[in-house]
C-alpha positions as CSV (number, residue, x, y, z in Angstrom):
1,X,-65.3,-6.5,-200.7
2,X,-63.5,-4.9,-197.6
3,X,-59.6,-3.8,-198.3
4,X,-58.2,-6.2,-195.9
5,X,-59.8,-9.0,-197.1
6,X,-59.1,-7.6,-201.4
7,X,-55.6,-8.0,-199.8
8,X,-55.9,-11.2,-198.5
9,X,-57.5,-12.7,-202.0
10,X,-54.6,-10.5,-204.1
11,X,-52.0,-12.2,-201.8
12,X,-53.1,-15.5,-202.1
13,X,-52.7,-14.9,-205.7
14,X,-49.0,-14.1,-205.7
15,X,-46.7,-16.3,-206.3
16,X,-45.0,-17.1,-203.0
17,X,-40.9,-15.9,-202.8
18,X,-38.3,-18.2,-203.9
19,X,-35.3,-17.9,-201.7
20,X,-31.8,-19.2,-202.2
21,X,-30.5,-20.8,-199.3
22,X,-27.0,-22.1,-200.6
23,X,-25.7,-22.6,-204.5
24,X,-22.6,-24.6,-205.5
25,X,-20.1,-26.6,-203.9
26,X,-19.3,-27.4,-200.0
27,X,-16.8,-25.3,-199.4
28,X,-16.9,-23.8,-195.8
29,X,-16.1,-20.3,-197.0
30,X,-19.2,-20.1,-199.0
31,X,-21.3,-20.2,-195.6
32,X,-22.3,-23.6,-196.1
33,X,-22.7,-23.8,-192.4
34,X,-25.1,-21.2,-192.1
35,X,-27.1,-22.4,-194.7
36,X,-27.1,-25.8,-193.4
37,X,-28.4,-24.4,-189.6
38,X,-30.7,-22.1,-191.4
39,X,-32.0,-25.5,-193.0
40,X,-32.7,-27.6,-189.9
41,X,-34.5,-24.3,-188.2
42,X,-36.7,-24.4,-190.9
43,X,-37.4,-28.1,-190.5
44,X,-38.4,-27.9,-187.0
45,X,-41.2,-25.4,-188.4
46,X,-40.3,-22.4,-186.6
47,X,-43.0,-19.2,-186.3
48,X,-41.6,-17.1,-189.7
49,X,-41.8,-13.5,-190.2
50,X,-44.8,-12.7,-192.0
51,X,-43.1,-12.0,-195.4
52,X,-41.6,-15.5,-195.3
53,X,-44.9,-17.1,-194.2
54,X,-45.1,-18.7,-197.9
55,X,-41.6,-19.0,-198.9
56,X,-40.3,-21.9,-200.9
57,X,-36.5,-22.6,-200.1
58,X,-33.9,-23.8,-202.8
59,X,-30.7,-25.8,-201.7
60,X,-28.1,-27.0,-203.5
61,X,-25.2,-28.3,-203.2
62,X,-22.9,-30.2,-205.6
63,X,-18.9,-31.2,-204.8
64,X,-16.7,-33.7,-205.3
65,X,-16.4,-34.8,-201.6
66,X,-19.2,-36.7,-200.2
67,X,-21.3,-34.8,-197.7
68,X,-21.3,-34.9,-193.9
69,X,-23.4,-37.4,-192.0
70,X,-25.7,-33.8,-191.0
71,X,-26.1,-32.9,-194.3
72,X,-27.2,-35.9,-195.9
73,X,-29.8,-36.3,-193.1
74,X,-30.9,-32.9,-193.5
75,X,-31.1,-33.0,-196.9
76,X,-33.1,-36.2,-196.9
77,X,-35.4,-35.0,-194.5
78,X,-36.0,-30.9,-196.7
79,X,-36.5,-33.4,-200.3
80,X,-40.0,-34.5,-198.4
81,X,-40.7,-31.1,-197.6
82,X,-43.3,-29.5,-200.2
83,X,-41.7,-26.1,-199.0
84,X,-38.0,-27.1,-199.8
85,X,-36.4,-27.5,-203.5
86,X,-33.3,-29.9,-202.8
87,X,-30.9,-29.7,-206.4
88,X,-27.8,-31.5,-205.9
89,X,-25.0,-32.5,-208.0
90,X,-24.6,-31.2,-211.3
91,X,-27.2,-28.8,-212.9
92,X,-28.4,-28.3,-216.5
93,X,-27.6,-24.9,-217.5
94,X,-31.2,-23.8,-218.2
95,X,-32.6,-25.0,-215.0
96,X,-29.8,-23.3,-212.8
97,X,-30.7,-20.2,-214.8
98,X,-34.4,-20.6,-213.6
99,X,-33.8,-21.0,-210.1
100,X,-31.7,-18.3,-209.9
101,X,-34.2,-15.7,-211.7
102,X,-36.9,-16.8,-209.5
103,X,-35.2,-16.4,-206.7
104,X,-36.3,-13.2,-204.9
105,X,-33.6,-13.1,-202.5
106,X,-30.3,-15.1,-202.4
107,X,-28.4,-15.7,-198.9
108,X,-24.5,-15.7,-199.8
109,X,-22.9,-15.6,-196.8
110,X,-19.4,-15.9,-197.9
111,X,-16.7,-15.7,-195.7
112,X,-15.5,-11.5,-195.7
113,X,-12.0,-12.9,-195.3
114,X,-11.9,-16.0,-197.6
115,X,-13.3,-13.3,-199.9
116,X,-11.8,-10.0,-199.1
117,X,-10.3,-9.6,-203.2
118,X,-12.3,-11.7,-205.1
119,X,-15.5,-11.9,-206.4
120,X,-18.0,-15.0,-207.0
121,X,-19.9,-16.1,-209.8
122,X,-23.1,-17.0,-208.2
123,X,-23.5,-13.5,-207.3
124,X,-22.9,-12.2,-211.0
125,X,-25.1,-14.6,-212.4
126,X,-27.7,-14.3,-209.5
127,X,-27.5,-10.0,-210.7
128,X,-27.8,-10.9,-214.4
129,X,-30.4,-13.4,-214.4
130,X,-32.7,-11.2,-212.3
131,X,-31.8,-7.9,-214.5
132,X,-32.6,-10.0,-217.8
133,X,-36.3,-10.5,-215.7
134,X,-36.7,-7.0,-215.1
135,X,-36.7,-8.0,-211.4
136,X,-34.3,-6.8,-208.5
137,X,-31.6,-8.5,-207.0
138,X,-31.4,-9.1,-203.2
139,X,-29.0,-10.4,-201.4
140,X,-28.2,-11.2,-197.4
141,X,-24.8,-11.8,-196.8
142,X,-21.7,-10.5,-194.3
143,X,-21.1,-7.2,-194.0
144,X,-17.8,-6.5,-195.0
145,X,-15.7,-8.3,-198.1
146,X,-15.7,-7.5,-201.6
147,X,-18.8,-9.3,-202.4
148,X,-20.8,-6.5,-200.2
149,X,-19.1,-3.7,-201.8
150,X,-19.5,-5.3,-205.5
151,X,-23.0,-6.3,-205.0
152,X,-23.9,-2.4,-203.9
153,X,-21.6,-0.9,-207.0
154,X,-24.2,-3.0,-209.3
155,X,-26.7,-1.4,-207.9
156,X,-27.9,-4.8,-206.1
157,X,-30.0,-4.5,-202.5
158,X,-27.6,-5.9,-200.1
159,X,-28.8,-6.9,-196.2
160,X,-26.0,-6.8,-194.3
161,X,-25.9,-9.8,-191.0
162,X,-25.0,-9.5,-187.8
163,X,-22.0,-11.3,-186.3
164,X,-22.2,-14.4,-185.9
165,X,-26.1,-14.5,-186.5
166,X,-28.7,-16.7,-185.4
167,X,-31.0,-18.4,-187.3
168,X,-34.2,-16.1,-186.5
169,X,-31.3,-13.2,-187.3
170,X,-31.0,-14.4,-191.1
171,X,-34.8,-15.0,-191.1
172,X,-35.2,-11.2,-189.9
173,X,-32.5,-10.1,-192.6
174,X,-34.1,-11.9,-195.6
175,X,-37.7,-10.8,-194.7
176,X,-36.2,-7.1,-194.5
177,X,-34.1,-7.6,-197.9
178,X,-37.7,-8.2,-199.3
179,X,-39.1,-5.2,-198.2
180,X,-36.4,-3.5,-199.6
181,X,-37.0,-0.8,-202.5
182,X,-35.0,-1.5,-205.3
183,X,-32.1,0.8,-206.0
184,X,-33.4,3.9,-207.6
185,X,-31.0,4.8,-210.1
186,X,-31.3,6.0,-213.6
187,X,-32.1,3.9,-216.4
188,X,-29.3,1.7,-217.5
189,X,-27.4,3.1,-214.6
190,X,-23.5,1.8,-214.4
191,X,-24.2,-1.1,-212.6
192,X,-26.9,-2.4,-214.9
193,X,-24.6,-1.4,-217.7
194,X,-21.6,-3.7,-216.3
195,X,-24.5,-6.5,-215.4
196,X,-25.5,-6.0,-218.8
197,X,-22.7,-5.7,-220.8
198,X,-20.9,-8.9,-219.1
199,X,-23.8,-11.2,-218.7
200,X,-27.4,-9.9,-219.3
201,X,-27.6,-10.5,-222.5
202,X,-26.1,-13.7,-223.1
203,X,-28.6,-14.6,-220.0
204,X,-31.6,-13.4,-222.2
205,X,-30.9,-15.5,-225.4
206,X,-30.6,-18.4,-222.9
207,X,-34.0,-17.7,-220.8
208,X,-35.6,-16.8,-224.3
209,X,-34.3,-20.0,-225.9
210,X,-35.3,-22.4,-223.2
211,X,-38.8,-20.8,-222.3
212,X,-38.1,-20.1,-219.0
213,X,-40.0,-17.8,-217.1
């Protein structure tokens, strides 16, 4: 069997990348927006970079306030695409856990402004759930904000966007964030330590207690 066509057969045998278009609430300073733009590109089938070709694409979105006229019509219209995994409202514990550790790349496009002192949860537990996989964290997001400085002192590959991207701009960023190398430093290096230490674990006993995979 030629190499290029071993290649083909091994491909086809991968599992295709999971990524994480938008998790938690509708607040516009969690690039909601974005997210929701990137979503109707997608839906008008677009030519994707080859690394994206298979991707599945997880959405969700859970708040209080009901959701715009757009949204709901977009969301509607991803639930009926077999590409798209559309999660809203609440979200057991054991299944938000699996999405987020089989996510290979994460788009968190907070605002750098909104979030120039503060950190967010999804992106700790996005870090921990992958670490307790063995598997490395990606994330596209703005390039300036605490979040981009956090998510590279834990040792997580960060894709900086442009301003004010497009949506074939985020597609180009989240194909490159996959062809990323993971950070090479040591074993148990500081940022898997503080990963680790404040979530890993607990993440572990949860994946290991539900089966998830």
């Amino acid at each position: 069997m030629g190499r290029v066509l071993m290649g083909r057969v091994l491909l086809r045998r991968l599992p295709p990348p999971q990524v994480l278009l938008h998790w938690g609430d509708r607040k516009p300073d969690k690039g909601r927006e974005l997210a929701l733009s990137l979503l109707e590109h997608l839906l008008s089938d677009p030519a994707l970079p080859p690394d994206l070709a298979r991707a599945q694409w997880c959405f969700h979105a859970s708040s209080h306030q009901p959701p715009t006229a757009r949204e709901a019509e977009l969301l509607v219209r991803a639930s009926h695409d077999r590409r798209m995994r559309v999660l809203e409202g609440p979200v057991p514990r054991p299944q938000m856990l699996q999405e987020l550790a089989r996510s290979d790349v994460a788009l968190l496009p907070y605002c750098p402004l909104a979030y120039a002192e503060r950190s967010s949860g999804v992106l700790w537990l996005y870090g921990s759930a992958r670490l307790a996989r063995q598997r490395p964290a990606r994330v596209v997001g703005h390039p300036a904000g605490w979040l981009a400085a956090e998510a590279q002192a834990l040792e997580m590959t960060w894709q900086p966007l442009p301003p004010n991207p497009s949506a074939e701009q985020v597609l180009d960023r989240l194909a490159q964030a996959l062809q990323a190398p993971a950070p090479a430093g040591p074993p148990w290096s500081y940022g898997q330590q503080v990963l680790g230490n404040s979530f890993a674990s607990w993440l572990v006993q949860r994946l290991d207690r539900d089966n998830l995979s």
